[in-house]
PQR file of N, CA, C, O and H, with PARSE charges and radii, in Angstrom:
ATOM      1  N   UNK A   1      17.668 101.121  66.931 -0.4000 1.5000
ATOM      2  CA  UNK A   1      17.394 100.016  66.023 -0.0000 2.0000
ATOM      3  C   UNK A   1      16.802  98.855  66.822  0.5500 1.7000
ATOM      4  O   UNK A   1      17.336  98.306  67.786 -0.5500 1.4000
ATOM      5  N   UNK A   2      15.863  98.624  66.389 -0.4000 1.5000
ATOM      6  CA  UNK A   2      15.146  97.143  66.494 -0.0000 2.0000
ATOM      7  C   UNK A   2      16.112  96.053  67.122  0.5500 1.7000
ATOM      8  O   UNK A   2      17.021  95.869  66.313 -0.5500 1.4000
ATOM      9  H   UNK A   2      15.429  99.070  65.606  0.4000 1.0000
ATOM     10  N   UNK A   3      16.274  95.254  68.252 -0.4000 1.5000
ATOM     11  CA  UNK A   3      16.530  93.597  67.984 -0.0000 2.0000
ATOM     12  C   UNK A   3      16.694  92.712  66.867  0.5500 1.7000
ATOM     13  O   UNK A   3      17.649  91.992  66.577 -0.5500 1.4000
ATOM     14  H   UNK A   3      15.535  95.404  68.909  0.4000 1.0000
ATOM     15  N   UNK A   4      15.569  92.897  66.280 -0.4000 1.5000
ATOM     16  CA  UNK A   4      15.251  91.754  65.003 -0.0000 2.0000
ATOM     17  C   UNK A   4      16.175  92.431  63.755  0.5500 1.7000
ATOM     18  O   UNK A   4      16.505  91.805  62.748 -0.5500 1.4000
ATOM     19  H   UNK A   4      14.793  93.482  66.516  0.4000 1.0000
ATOM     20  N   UNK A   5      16.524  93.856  64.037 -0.4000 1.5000
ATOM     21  CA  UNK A   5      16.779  94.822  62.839 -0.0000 2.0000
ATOM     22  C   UNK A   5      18.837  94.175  62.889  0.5500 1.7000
ATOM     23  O   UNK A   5      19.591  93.612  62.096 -0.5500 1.4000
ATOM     24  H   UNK A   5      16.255  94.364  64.855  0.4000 1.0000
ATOM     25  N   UNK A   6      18.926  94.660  64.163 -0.4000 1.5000
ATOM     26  CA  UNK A   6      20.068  93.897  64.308 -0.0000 2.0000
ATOM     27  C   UNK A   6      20.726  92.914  63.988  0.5500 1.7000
ATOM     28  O   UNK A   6      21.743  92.810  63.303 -0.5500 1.4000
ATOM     29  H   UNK A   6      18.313  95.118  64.807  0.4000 1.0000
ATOM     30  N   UNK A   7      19.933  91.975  64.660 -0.4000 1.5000
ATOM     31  CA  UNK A   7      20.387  90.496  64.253 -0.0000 2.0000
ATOM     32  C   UNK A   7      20.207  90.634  62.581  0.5500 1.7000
ATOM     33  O   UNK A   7      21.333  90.413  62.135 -0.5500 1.4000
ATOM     34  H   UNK A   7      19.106  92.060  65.217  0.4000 1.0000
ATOM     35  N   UNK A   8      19.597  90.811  61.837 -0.4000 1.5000
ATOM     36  CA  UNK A   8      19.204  90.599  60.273 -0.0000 2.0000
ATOM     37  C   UNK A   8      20.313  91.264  59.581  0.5500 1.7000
ATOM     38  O   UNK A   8      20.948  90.682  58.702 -0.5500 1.4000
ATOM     39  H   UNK A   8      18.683  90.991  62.200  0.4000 1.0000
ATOM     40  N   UNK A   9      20.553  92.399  59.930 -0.4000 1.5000
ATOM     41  CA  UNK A   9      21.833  93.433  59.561 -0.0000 2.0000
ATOM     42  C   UNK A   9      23.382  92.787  59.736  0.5500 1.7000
ATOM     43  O   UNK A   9      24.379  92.953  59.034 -0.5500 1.4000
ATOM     44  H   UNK A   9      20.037  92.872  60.644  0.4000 1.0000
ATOM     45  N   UNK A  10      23.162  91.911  61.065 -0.4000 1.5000
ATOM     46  CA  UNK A  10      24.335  91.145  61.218 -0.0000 2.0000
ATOM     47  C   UNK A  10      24.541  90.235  60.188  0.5500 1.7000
ATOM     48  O   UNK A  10      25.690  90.132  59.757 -0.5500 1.4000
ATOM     49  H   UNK A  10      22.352  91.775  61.636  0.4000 1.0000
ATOM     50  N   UNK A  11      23.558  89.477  59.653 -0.4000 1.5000
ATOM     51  CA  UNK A  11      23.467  88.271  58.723 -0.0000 2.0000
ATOM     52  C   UNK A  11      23.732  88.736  57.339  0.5500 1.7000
ATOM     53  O   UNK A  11      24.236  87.971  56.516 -0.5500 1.4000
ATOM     54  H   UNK A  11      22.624  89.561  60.003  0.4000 1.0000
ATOM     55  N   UNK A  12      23.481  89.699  57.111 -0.4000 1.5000
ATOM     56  CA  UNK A  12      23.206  90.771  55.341 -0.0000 2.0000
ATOM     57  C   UNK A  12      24.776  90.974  55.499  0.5500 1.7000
ATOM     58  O   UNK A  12      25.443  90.783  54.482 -0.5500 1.4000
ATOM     59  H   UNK A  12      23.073  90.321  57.779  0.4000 1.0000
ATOM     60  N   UNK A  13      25.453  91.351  56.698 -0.4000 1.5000
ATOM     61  CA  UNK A  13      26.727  92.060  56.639 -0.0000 2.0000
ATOM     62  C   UNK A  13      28.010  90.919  56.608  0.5500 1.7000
ATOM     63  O   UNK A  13      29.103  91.259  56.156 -0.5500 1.4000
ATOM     64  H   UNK A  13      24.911  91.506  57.524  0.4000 1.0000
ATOM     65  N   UNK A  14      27.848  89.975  56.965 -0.4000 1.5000
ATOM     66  CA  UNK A  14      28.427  88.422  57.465 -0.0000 2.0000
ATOM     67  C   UNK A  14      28.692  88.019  55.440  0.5500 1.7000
ATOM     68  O   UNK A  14      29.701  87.787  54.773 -0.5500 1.4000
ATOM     69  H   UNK A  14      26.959  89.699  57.332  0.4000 1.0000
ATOM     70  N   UNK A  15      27.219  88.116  55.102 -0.4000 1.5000
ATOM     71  CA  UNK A  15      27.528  87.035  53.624 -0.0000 2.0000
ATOM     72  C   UNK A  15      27.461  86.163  53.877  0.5500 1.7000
ATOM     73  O   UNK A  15      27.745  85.443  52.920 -0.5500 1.4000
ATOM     74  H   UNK A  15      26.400  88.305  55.644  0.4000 1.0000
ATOM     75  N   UNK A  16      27.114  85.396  55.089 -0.4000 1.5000
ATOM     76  CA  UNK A  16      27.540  83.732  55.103 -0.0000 2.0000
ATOM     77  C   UNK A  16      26.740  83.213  55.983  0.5500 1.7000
ATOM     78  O   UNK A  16      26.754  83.727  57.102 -0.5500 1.4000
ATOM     79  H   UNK A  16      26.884  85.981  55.867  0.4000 1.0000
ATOM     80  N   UNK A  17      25.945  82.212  55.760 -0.4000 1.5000
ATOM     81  CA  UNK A  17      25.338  81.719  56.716 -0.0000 2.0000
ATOM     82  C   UNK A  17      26.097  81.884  58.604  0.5500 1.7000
ATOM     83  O   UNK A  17      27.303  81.714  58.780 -0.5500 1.4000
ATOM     84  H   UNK A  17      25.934  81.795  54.851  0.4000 1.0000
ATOM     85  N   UNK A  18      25.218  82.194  59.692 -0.4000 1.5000
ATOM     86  CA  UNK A  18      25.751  82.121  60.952 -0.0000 2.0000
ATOM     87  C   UNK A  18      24.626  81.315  62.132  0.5500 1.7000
ATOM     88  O   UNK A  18      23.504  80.906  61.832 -0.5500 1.4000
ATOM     89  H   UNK A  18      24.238  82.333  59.548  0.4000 1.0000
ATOM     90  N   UNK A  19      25.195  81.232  63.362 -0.4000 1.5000
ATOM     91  CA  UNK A  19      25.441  80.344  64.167 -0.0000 2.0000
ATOM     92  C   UNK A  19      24.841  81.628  64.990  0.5500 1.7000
ATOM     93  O   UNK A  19      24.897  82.812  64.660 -0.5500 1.4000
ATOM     94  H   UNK A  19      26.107  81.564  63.606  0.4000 1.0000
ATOM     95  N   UNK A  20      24.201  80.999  66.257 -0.4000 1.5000
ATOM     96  CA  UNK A  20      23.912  81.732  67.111 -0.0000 2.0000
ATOM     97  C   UNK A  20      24.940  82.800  68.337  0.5500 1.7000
ATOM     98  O   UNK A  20      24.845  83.847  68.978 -0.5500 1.4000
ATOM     99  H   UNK A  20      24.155  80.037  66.525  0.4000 1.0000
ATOM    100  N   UNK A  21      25.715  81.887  68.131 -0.4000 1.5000
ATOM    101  CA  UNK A  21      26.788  82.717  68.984 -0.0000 2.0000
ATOM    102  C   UNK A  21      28.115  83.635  68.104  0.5500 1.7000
ATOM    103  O   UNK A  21      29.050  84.309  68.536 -0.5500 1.4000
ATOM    104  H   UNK A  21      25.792  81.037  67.610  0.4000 1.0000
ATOM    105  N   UNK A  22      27.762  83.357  66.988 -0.4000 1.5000
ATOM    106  CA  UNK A  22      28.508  84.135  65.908 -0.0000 2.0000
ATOM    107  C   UNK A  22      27.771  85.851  66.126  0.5500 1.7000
ATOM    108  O   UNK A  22      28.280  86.895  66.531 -0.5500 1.4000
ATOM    109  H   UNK A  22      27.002  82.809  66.637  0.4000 1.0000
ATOM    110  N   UNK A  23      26.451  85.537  65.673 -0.4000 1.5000
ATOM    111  CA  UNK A  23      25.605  86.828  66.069 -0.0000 2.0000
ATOM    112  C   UNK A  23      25.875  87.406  67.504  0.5500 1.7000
ATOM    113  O   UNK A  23      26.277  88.563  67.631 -0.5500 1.4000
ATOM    114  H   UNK A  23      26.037  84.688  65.343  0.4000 1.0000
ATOM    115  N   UNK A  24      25.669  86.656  68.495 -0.4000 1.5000
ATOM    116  CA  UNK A  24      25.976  87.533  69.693 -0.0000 2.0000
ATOM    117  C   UNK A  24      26.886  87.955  69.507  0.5500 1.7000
ATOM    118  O   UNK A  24      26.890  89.116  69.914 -0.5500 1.4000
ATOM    119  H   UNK A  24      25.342  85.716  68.392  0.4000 1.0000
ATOM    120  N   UNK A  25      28.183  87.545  68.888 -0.4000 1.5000
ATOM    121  CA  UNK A  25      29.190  87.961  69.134 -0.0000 2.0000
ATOM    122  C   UNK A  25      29.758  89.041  67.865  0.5500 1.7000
ATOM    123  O   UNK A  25      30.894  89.422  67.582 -0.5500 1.4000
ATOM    124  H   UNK A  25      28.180  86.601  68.558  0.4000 1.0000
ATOM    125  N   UNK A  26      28.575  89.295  67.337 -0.4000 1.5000
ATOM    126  CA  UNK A  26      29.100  90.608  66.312 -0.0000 2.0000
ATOM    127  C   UNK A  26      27.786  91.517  66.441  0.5500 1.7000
ATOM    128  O   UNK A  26      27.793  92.416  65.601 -0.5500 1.4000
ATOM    129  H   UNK A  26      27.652  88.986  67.567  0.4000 1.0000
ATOM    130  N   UNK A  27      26.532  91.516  67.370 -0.4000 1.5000
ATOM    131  CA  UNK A  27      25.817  92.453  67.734 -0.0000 2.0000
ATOM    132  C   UNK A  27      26.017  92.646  69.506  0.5500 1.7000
ATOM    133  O   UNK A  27      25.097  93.157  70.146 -0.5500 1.4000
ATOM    134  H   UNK A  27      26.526  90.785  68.053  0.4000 1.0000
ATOM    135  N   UNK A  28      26.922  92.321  70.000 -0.4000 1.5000
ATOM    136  CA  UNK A  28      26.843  92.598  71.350 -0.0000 2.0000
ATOM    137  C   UNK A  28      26.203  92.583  72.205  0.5500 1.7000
ATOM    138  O   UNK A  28      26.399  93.086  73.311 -0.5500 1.4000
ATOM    139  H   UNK A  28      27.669  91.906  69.481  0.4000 1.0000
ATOM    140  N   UNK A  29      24.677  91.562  71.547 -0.4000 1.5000
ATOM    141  CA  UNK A  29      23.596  91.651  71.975 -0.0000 2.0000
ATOM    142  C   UNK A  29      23.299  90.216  73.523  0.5500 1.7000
ATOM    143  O   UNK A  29      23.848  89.168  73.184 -0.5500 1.4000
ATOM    144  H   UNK A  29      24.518  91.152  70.648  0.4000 1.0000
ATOM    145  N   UNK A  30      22.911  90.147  74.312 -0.4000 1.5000
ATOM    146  CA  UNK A  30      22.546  88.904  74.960 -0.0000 2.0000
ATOM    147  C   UNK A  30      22.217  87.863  74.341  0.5500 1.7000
ATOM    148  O   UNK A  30      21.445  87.992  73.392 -0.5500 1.4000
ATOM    149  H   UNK A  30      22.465  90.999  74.588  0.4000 1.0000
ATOM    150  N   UNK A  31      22.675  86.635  74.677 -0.4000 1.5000
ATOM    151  CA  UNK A  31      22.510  85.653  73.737 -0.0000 2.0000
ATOM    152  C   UNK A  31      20.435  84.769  73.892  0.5500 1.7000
ATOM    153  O   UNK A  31      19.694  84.099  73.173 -0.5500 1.4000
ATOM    154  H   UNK A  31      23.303  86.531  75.448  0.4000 1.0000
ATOM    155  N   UNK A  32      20.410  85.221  74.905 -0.4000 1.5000
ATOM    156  CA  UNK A  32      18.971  85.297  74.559 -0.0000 2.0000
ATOM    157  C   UNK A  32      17.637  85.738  73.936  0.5500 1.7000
ATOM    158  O   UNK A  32      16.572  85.230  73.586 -0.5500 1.4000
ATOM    159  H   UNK A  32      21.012  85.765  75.489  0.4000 1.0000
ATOM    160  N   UNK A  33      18.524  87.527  73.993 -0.4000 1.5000
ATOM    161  CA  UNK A  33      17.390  88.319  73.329 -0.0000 2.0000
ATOM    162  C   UNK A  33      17.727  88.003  71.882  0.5500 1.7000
ATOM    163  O   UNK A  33      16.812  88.013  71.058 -0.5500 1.4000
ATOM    164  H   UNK A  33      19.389  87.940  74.278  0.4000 1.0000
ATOM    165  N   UNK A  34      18.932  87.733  71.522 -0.4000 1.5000
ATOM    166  CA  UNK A  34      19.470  87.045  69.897 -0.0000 2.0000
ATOM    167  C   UNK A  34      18.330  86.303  69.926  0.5500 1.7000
ATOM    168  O   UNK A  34      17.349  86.878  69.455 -0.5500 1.4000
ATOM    169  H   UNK A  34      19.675  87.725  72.191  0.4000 1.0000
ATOM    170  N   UNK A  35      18.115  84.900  70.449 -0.4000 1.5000
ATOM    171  CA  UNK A  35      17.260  83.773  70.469 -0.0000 2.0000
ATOM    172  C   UNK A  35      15.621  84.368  69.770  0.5500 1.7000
ATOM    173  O   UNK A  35      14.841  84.180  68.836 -0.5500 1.4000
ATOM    174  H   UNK A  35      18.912  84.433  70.832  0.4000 1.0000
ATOM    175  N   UNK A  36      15.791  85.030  70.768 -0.4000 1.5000
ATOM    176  CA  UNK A  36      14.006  85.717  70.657 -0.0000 2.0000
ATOM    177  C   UNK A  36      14.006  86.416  69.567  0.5500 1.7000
ATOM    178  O   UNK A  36      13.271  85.912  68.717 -0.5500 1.4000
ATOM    179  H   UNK A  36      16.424  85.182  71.527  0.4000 1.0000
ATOM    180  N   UNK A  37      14.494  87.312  69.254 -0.4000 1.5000
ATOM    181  CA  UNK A  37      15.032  87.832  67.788 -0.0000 2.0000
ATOM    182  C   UNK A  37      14.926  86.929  66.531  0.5500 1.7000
ATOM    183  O   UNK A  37      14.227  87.086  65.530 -0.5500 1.4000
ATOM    184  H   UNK A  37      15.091  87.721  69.944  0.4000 1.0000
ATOM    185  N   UNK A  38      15.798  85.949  66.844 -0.4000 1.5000
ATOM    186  CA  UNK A  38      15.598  84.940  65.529 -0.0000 2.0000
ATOM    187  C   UNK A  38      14.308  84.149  65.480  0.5500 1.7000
ATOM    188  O   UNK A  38      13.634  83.833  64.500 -0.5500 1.4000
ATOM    189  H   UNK A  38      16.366  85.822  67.657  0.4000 1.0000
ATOM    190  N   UNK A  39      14.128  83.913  66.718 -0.4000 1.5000
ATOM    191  CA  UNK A  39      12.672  83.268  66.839 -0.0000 2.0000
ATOM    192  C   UNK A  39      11.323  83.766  66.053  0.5500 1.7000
ATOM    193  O   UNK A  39      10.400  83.170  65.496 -0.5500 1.4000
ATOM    194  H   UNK A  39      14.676  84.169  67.514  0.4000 1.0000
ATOM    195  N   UNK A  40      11.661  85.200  66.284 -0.4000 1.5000
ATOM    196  CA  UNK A  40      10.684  85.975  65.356 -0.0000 2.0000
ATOM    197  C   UNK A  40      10.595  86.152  63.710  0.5500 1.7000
ATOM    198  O   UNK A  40       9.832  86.271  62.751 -0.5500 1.4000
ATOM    199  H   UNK A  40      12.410  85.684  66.737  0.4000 1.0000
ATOM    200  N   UNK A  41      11.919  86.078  64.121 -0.4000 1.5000
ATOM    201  CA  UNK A  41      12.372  86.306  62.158 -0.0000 2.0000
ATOM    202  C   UNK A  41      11.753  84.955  61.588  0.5500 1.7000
ATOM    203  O   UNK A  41      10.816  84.971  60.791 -0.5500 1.4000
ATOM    204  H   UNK A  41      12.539  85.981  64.900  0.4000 1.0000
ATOM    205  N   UNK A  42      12.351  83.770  62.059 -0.4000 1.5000
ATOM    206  CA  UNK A  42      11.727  82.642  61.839 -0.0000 2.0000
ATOM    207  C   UNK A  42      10.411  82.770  61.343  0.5500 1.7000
ATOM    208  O   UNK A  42       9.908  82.827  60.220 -0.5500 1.4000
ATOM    209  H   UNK A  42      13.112  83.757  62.706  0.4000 1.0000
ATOM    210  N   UNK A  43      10.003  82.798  62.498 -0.4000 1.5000
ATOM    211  CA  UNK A  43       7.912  82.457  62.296 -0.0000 2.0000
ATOM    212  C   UNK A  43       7.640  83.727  61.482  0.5500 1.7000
ATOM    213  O   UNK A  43       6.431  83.666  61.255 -0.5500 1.4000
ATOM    214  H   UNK A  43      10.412  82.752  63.409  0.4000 1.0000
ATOM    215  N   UNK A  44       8.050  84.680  61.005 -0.4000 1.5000
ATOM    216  CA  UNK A  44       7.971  85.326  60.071 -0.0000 2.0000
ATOM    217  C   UNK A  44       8.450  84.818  58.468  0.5500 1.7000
ATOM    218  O   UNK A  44       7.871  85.330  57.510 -0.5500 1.4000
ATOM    219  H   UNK A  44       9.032  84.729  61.190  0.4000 1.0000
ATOM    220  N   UNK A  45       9.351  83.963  58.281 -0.4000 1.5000
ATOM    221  CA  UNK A  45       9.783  83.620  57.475 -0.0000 2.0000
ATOM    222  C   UNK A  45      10.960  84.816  56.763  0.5500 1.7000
ATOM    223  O   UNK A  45      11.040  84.989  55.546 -0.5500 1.4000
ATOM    224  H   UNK A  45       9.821  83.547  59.060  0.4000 1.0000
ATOM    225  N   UNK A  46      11.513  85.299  57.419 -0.4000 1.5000
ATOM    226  CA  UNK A  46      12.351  86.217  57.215 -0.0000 2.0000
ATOM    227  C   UNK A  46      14.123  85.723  57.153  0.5500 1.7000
ATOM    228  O   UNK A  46      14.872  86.354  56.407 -0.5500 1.4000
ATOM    229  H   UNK A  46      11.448  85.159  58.407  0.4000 1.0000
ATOM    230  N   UNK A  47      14.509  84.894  57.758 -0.4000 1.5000
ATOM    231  CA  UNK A  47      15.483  84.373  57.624 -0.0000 2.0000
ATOM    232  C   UNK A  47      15.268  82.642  57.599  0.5500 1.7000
ATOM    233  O   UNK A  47      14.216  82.082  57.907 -0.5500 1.4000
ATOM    234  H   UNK A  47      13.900  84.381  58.364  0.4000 1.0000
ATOM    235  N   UNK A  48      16.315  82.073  57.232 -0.4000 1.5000
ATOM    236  CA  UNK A  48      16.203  80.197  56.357 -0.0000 2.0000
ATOM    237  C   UNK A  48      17.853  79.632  56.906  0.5500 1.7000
ATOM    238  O   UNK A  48      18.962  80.158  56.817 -0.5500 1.4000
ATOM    239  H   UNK A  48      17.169  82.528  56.983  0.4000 1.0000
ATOM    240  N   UNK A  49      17.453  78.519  57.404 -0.4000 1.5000
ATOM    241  CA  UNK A  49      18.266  77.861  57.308 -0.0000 2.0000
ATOM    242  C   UNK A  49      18.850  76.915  56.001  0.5500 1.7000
ATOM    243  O   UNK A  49      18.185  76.104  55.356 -0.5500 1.4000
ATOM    244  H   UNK A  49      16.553  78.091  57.477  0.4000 1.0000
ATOM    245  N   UNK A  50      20.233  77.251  55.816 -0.4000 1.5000
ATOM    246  CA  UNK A  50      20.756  76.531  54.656 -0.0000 2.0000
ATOM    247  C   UNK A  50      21.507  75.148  55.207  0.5500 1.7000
ATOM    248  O   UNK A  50      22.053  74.472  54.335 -0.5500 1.4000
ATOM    249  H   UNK A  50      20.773  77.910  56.340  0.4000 1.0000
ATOM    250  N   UNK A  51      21.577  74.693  56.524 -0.4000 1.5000
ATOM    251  CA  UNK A  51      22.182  73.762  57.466 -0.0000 2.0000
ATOM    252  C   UNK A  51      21.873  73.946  58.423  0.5500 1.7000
ATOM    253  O   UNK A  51      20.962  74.721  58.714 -0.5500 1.4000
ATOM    254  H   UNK A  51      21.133  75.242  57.232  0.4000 1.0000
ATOM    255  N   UNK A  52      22.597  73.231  59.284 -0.4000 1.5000
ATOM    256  CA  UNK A  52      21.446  72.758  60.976 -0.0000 2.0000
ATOM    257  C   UNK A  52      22.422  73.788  61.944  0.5500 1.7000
ATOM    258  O   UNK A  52      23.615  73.560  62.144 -0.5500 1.4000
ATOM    259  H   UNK A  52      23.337  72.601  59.048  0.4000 1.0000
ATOM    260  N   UNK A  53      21.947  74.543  62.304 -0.4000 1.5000
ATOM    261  CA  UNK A  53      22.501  75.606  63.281 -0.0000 2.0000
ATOM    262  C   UNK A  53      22.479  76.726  62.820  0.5500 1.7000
ATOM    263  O   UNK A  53      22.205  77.653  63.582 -0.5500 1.4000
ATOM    264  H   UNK A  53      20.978  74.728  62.142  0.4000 1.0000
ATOM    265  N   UNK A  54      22.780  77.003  61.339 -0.4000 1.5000
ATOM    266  CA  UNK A  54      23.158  77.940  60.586 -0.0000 2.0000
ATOM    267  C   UNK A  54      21.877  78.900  60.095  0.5500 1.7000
ATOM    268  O   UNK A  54      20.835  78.364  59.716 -0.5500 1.4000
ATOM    269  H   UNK A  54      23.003  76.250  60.720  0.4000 1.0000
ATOM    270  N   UNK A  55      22.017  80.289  60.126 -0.4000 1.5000
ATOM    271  CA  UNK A  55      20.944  80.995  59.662 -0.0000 2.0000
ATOM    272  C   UNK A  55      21.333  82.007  58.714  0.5500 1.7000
ATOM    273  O   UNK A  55      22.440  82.546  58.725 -0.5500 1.4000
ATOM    274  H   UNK A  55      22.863  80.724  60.434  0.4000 1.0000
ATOM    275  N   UNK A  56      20.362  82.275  57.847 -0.4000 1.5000
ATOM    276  CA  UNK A  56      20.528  83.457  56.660 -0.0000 2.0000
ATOM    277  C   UNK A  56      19.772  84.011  56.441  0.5500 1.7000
ATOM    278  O   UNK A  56      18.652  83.643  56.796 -0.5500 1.4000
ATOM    279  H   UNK A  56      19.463  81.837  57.838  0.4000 1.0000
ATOM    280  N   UNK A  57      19.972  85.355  55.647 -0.4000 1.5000
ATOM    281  CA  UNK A  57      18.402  86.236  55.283 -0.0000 2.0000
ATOM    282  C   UNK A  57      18.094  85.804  54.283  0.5500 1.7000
ATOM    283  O   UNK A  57      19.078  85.748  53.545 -0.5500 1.4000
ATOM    284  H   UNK A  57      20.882  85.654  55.359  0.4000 1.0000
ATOM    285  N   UNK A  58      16.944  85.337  53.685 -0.4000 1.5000
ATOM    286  CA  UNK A  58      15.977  84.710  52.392 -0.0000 2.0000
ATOM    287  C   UNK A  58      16.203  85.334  51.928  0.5500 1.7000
ATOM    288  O   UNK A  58      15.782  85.430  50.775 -0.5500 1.4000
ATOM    289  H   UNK A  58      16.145  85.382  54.284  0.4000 1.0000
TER
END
């Protein structure tokens, strides 16, 4: 599975808006490649912030 597939799967599975270190810490993933991950989703418009830190899938 994908990085980006991950992190997004984490967020769909959560229900609730999350935090960057929430995700690392339920994909086991480096908290950087998380970064880069969301970074992408972002400029894709694939996930939205509903508050300041917080991320969700659109």
């Amino acid at each position: 599975m994908e990085t980006k597939e991950q992190v997004l799967e984490a967020m769909k599975k959560a229900g609730e808006p999350l935090n960057t270190g929430k995700i690392v810490e339920l994909t086991g993933l480096e908290r950087k490649v998380v970064d880069k991950a969301m970074n992408e989703l972002k400029a894709e418009g694939t996930i939205v912030s509903p508050r300041r830190c917080y991320w969700q899938p659109k």
